[in-house]
C-alpha positions in Angstrom: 48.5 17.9 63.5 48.7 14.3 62.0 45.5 12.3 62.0 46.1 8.8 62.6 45.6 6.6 59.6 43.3 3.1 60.7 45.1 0.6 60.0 43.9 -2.6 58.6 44.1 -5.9 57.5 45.6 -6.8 54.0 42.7 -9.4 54.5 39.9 -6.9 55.0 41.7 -4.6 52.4 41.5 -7.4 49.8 37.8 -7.7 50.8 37.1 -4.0 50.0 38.2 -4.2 47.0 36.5 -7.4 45.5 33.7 -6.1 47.4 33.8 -2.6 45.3 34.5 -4.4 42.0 31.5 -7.0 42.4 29.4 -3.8 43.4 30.7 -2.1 39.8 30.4 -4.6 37.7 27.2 -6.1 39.0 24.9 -3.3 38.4 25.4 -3.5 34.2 23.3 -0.3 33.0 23.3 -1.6 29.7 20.8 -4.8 30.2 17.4 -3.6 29.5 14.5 -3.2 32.5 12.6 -6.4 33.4 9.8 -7.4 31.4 6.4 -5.7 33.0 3.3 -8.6 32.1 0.7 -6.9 32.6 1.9 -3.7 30.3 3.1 -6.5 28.0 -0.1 -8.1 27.4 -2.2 -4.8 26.9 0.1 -4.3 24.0 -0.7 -7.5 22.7 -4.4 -7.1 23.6 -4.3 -4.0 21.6 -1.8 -4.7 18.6 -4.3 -7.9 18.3 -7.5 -6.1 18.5 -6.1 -4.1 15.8 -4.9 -6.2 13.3 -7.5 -9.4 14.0 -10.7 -6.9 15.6 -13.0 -7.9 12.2 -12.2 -11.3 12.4 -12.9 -11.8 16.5 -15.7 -9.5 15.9 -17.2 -12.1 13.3 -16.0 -15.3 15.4 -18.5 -13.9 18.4 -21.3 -13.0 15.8 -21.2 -16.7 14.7 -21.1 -17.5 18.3 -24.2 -15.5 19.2 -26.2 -16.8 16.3 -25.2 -20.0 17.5 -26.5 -19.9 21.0 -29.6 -18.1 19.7 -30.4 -20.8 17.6 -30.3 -23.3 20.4 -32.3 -21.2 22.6 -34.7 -21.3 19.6 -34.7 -25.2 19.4 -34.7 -25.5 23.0 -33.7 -28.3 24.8 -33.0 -31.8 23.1 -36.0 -34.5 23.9 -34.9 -37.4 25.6 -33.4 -40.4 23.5 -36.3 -43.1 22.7 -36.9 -45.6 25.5 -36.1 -43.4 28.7 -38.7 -43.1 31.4 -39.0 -40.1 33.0 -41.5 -39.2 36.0 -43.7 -37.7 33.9 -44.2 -39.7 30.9 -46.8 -42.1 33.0 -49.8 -41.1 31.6 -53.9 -42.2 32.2 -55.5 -44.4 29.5 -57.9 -41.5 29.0 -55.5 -39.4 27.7 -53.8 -41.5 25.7 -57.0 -41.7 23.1 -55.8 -39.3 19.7 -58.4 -37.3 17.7 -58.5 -38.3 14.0 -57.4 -35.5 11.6 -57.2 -36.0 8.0 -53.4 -35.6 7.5 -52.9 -36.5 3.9 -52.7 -32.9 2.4 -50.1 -32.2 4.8 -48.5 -35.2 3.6 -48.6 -33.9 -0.1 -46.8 -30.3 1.0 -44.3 -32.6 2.7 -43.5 -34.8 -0.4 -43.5 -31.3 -2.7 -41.0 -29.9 -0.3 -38.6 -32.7 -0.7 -38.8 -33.2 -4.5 -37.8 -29.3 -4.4 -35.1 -30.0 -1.7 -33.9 -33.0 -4.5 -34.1 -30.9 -7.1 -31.8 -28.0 -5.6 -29.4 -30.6 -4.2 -29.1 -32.6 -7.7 -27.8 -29.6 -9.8 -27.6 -29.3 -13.4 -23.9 -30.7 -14.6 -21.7 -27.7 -15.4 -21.4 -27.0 -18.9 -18.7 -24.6 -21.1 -22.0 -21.8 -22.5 -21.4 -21.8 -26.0 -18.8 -18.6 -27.0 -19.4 -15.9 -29.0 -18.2 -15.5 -32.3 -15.4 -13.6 -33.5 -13.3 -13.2 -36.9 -10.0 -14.9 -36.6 -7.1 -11.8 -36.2 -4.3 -11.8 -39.0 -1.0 -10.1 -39.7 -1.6 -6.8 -41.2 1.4 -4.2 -41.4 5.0 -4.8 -40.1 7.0 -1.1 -38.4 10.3 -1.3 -38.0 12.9 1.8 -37.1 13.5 1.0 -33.5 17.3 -0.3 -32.8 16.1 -2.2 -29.6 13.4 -4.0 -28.1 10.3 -2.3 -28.4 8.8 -2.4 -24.4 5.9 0.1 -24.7 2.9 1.4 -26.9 0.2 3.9 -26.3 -2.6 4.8 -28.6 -3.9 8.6 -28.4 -7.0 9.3 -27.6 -8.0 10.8 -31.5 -7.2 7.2 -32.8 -4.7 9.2 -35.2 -1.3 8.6 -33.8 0.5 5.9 -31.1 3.5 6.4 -29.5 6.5 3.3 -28.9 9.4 3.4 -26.7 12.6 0.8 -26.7 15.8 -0.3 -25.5 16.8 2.5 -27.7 16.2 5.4 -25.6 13.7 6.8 -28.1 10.1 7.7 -28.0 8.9 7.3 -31.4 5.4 8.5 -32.8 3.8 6.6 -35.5 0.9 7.5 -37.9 -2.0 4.5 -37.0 -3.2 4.6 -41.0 -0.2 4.7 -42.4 2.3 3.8 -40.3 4.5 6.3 -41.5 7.2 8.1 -38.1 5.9 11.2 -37.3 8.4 12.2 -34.5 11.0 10.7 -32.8 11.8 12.3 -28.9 15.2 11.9 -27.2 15.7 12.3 -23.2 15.9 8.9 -21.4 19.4 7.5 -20.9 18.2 3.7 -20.6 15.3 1.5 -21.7 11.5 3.6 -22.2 9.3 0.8 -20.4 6.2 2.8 -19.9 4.1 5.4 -22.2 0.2 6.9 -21.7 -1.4 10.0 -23.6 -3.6 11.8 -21.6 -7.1 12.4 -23.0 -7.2 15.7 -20.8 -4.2 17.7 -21.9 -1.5 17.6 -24.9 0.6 15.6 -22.7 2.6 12.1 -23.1 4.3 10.6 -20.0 6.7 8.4 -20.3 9.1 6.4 -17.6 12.6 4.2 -18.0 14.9 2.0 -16.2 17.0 4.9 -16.0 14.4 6.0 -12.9 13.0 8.7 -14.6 9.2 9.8 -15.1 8.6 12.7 -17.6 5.9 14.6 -18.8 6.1 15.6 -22.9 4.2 19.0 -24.2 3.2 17.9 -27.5 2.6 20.9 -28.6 6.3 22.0 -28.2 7.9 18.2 -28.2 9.5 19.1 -25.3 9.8 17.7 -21.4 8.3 20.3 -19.6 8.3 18.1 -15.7 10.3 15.3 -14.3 8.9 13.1 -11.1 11.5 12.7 -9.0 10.9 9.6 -6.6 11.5 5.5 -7.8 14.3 4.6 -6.1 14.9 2.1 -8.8 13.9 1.5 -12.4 10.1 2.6 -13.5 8.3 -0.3 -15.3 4.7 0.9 -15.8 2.6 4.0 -16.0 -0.9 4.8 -16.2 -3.0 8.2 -15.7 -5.9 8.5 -14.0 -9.2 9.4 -16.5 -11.1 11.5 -14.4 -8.7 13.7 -11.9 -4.8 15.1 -13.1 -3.1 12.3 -11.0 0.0 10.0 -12.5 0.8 6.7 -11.4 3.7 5.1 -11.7 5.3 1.2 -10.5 8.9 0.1 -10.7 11.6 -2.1 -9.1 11.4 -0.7 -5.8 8.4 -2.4 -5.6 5.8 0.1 -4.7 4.0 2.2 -6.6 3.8 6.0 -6.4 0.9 8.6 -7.0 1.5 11.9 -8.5 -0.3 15.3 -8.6 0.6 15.8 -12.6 0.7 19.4 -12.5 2.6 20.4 -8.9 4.8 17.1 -9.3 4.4 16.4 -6.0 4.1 12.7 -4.7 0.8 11.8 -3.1 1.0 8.4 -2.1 3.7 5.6 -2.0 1.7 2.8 -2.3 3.6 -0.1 -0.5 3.3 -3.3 0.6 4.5 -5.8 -2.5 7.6 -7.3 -1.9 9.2 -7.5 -5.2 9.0 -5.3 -8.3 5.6 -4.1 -9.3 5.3 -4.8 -12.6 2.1 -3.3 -13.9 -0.2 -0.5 -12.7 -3.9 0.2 -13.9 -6.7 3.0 -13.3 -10.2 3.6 -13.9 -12.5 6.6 -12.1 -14.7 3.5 -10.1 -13.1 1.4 -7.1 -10.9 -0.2 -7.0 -9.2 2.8 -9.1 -6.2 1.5 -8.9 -4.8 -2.0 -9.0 -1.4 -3.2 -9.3 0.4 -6.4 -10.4 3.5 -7.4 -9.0 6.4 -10.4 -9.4 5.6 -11.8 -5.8 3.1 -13.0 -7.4 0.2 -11.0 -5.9 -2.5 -8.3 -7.3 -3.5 -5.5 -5.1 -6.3 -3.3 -4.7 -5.7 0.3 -3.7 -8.0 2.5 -1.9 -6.5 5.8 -4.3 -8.1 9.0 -1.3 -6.2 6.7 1.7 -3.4 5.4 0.2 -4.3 1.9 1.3 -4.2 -1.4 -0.2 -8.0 -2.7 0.4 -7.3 -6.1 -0.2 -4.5 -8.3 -1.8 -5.3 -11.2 -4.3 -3.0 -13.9 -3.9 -4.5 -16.5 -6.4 -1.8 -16.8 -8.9 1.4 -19.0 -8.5 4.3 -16.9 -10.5 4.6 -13.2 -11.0 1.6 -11.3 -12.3 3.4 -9.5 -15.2 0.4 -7.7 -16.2 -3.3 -6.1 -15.3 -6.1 -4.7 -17.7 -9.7 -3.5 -17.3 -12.6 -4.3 -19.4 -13.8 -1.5 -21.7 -17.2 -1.9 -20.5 -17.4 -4.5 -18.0 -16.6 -4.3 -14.4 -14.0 -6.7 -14.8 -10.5 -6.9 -14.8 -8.1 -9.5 -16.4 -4.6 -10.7 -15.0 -1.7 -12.2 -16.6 1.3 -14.9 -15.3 2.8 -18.2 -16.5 0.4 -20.2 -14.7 -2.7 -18.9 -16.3 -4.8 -15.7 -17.0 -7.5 -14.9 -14.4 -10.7 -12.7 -14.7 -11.9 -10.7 -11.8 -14.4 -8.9 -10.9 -14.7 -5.1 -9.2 -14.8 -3.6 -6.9 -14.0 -6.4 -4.2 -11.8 -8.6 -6.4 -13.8 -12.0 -6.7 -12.4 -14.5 -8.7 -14.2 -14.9 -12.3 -12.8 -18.0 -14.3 -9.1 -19.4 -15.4 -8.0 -19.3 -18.6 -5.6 -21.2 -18.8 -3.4 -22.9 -22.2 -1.4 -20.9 -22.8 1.8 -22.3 -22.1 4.7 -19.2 -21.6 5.5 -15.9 -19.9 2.5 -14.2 -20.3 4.5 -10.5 -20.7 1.2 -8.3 -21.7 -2.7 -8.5 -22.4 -4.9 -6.3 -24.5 -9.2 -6.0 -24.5 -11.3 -5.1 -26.6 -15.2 -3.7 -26.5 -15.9 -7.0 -28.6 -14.9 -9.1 -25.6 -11.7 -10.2 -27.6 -8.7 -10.9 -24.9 -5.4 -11.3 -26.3 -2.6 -12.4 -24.5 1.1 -12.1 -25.6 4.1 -14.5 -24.8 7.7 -14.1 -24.2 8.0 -17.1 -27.2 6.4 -14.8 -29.5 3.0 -17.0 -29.3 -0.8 -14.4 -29.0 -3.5 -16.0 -27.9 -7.2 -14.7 -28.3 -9.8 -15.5 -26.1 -13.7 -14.7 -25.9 -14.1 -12.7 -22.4 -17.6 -14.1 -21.8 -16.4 -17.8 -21.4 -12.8 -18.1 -21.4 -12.8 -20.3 -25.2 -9.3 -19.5 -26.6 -10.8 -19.1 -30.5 -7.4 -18.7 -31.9 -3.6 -19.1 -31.4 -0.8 -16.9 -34.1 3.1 -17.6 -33.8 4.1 -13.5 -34.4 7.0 -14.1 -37.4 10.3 -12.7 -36.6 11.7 -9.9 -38.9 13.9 -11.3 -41.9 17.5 -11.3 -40.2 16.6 -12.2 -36.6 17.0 -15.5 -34.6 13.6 -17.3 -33.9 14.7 -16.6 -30.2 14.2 -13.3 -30.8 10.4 -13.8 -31.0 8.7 -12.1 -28.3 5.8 -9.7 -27.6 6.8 -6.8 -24.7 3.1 -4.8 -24.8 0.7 -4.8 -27.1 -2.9 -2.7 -27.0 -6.2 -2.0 -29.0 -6.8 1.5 -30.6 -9.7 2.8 -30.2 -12.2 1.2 -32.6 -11.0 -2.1 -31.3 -10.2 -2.9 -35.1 -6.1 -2.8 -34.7 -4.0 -4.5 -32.4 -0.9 -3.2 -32.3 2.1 -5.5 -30.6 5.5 -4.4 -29.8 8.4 -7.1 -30.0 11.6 -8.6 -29.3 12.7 -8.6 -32.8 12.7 -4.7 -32.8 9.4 -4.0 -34.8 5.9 -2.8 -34.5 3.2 -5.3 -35.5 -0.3 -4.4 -36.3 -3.0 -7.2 -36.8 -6.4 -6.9 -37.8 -9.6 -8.8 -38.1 -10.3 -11.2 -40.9 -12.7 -9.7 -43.2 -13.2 -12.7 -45.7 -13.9 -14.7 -42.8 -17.5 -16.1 -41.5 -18.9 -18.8 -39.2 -19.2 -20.9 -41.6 -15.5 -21.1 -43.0 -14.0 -20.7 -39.1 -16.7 -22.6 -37.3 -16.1 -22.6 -33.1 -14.7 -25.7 -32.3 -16.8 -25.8 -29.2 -18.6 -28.8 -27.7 -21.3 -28.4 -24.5 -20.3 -31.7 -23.1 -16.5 -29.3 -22.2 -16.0 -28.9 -18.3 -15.2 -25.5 -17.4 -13.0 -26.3 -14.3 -13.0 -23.8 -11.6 -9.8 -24.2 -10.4 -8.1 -21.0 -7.4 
């Protein structure tokens, strides 16, 4: 049995069809739901509470202690002139008792001298600097075949250990200066070294990404960190707990338990390559310098940064702790800046000397020396920032004057040497004057010097 077929239109038929089509292609499942507001603003409610809750928690403080101290004054008496309803008064009451008022008077007068007194300060003066035997030239190493980017003293004071464009680690006698050892491994540039005073270990890192840990027992690599994404510019160890730290290209910087080789933290949040790293057992214990121009403070158990610096101008190239102090110093072309732990306040500028700023060095003296990319050192006295004494490091007989430039440089551990490594391929260690006295280097210091406290 044939069903009859309904006929239709090839208008209505036409219809159908644009009909189904706009029905298709109207509901697009790809376009994303509609906006909800409310859900949206909890989310900025929350993401805002969040980021911003200590700063809206001190703006209504500061609010509060606001109102409360109106409530205190109470209401504002009416300008001079007005008549209220009140203010007629009887002539009987208008009659004032005498009272001696003249002491009063005094106290008043004492106050505001005093008040004067605080307000009109004391011009600031430059305190006079202490002083310290100018530093000369006292032994020149070479044997490197490359720039020499790193140095690190042992803890003994008997030995320090270089690394260079060369690929080699090479280990130095400090009182003679004679090469001990020389230890092959990296396959590019050895930009970081530290002896640890807790084992018979040296670390050393390289642009060639790696991070290894020596035995110097055997002169062997016994661990590799595997980790940096890119090349690994600075190292330090932690004094008190077996934790590594490393800082490279990648920009972060990377904790590491020393003995399982695991990594504890990736310390992130600089934007460009963190050039130095520093530790100390007190907080901040660590802080790291980087080329986007800020310093950061690290909470080490969390992971964190507690709180960014972001005083300087150019790259912060490097970062050193006072001996004794709680201070830290900071280095980059604009000027060196002191700081103060463990919340970072800003110290004093010293500022003069005119280059890339590559390293710094401190000693228990209060003698801050700061090395150029031009070759140029500059010694300051911590204490009040008076730069004492300026060298031009001499190039080794063969090289270009270009080739003048100091990579790292570091105090041993009487404070006596300082030993700088350099462009022209060569170890140079420079010592105090011993001939020298106030008399026949007298400070060229004058009260009447501003000490500008410029951010």
């Amino acid at each position: 049995m044939s069903e009859d077929v309904q006929r239709h239109s090839v208008h209505t038929l036409v219809f159908r069809s644009l009909k189904r089509s706009h029905d298709m292609f109207l509901s697009n499942q790809g376009i994303l739901p509609p906006v909800d507001d409310k859900a949206d603003n909890l989310r900025k409610a929350v993401k805002a509470r969040d980021l911003y809750g200590l700063v809206f928690d001190d703006v209504k403080k500061m609010q509060a202690m606001k109102h409360l101290r109106e409530a205190e004054a109470g209401p504002n008496p009416p300008p001079p002139g007005t008549r209220t309803e009140n203010s007629t008064v009887s002539n009987e009451s208008a009659v004032v008792p005498y009272t001696d008022t003249s002491l009063m008077t005094r106290a008043v007068q004492n106050n505001t001298q005093n008040q004067l007194a605080n307000i009109v300060k004391k011009v600031p003066t430059m305190p006079k600097p202490k002083w310290h035997p100018p530093w000369k030239l006292f032994r020149v190493i070479a044997g490197h075949l490359g720039w020499v980017r790193c140095v690190a003293v042992e803890p003994g004071n008997e030995w320090f250990a270089t690394g260079a464009a060369d690929r080699i680690i090479k280990i130095w006698d400090l009182g003679s200066g004679q090469l001990k050892v020389s230890l092959t491994g990296h396959v590019s540039t050895v930009r970081g070294l530290a002896v640890s005073n807790r084992h018979p270990y040296l670390f050393s890192c390289g642009e060639d990404r790696q991070v290894k840990c020596w035995d110097l027992e055997y002169n062997k690599v016994i661990r590799h960190y595997h980790g940096h994404l890119s090349a690994v510019y600075s190292l330090a160890l932690h004094p008190t707990i077996d934790v590594l730290l490393t800082a490279g290209r990648d920009s972060t910087a990377r904790v590491w338990d020393m003995r399982t080789k695991a990594n504890v933290h990736t310390l992130t949040g600089h934007t460009h390559t963190v050039a130095s790293v520093i530790a100390q057992a007190s907080e901040p214990q660590v802080i790291t310098g980087s080329h986007d121009t800020t310093i950061r403070l690290w909470d080490l158990a969390a992971g964190k940064s507690i709180c960014t610096l972001t005083n300087h101008k150019k790259s912060v190239r490097d970062v050193i702790f006072h001996p004794t102090l709680n201070m830290f110093a900071s280095g980059s072309p604009d000027n060196i800046k002191q700081w103060k732990c463990p919340d970072g306040k800003f110290i004093q500028n010293l500022s003069g000397h005119n280059a890339i700023v590559n390293c710094l060095a401190v000693n228990a003296e209060g003698v801050l020396v700061s090395g150029g990319d031009n070759g140029t050192l500059h010694f300051w006295d911590w204490r009040t920032g008076y730069n004492f004494q300026r060298l031009q490091a001499p190039v080794q007989p063969g090289s270009m004057d270009s080739e003048a430039g100091i990579f790292s440089m570091i105090f041993d551990n009487s404070g006596s040497r300082l030993i700088t490594t350099e462009a022209d391929k060569t170890i140079k260690i420079y010592k105090e004057d011993d001939t020298a006295t106030e008399d026949s280097h007298p400070i060229n210091w004058k009260p009447d010097i501003l000490k500008r406290r410029k951010f």
